[in-house]
MIMAR-840723 format. One record per residue (C-alpha): y, z, x. Coordinates in pm, whole numbers, padded with zeros to 5 digits, always signed. Example, Ala and Ser with C-alpha at 12.3 -4.5 7.8 and 13.67 -1.06 7.14 Angstrom:
2
-00450+00780+01230/-00106+00714+01367/
***
This chain:
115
+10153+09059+11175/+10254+09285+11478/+10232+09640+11332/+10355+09800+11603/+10668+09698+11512/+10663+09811+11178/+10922+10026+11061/+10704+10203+10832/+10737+10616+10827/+10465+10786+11019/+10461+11049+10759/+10477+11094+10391/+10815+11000+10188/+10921+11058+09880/+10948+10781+09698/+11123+10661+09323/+10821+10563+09131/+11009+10254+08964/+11064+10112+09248/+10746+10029+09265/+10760+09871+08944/+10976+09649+09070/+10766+09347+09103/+10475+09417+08846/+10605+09621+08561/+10338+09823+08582/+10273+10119+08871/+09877+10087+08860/+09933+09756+08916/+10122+09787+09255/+09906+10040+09326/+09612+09827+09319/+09847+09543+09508/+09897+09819+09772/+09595+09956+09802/+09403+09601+09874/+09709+09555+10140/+09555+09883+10305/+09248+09779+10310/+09345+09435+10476/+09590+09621+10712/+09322+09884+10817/+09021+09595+10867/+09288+09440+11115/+09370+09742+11285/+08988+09850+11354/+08935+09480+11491/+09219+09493+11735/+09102+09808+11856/+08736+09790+11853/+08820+09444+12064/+09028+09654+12303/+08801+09926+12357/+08501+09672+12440/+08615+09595+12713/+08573+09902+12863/+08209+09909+12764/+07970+10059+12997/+07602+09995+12844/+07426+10281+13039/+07097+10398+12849/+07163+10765+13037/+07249+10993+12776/+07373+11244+13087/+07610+11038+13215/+07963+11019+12985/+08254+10868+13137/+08589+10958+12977/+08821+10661+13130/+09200+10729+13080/+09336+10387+12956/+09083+10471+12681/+09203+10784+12599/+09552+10649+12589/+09500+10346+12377/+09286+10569+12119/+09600+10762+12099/+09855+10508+12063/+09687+10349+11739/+09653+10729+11597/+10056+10733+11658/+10042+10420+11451/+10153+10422+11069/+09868+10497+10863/+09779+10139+10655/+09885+10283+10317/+10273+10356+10427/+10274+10032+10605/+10145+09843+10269/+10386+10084+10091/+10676+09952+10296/+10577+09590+10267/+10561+09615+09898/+10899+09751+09872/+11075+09490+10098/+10932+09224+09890/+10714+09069+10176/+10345+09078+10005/+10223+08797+09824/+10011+08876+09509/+09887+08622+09280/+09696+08719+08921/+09505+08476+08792/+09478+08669+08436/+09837+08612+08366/+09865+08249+08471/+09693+08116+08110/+09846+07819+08025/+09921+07718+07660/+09804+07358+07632/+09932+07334+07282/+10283+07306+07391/+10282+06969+07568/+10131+06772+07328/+10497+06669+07206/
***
C-alpha cells in the first residue's frame, strides 16, 4: 500500500469512540485490530526507508570523517512529514479496509448438521 497517499491526519483527531465499535462490538478489540495494523504499517515504513537510505552508504571506518549528504537529509524528513502508523491504521479501520479474522469466534457447532 502506497502511504504516501494516505489521507490520514498528520495530527491527532478527535474521534467518536463507537465508531470504532463499528466492526467488533467491542473498543479493546479494535484497539488491538489497530494497534497490530501499526505495527505492520511501521515495519513497512522502516524497510522502505532503511532500503532508501542504503544506498547512500559510505562504509568509512574514520570516525572523523561525517558526511551529511542532502538527499539524505531530505528523504529523512519527508517520512517524518509522513502520518504516524497509528492514525494511518486508525483511518483504515474506519473506512472499512482492514481485514481481521478471529479464530476464537469461528467455533463451529457440529451438533447442528447431523439432521
Amino acid at each position: 500500500m502506497d502511504y504516501k497517499k494516505s489521507k490520514a491526519p498528520t495530527n491527532t483527531v478527535t474521534r467518536n469512540i463507537m465508531d470504532f465499535c463499528e466492526g467488533t462490538d467491542n473498543i479493546y478489540e479494535s484497539v488491538a485490530i489497530i494497534g497490530k495494523r501499526a505495527n505492520q504499517i511501521s515495519q513497512e515504513l522502516k524497510q522502505e526507508l532503511n532500503k532508501k537510505l542504503a544506498e547512500f552508504a559510505n562504509y568509512n571506518d574514520s570516525l572523523e570523517e561525517v558526511f551529511e549528504n542532502r538527499e539524505q537529509i531530505e528523504i529523512s524528513r519527508y517520512y517524518e512529514k509522513l502520518p504516524k502508523p497509528t492514525l494511518i491504521a486508525s483511518e483504515e479501520f474506519l473506512n472499512h479496509e482492514i481485514y481481521w479474522h478471529d479464530p476464537a469466534k469461528d467455533t463451529h457447532d457440529d451438533e447442528d448438521d447431523d439432521f
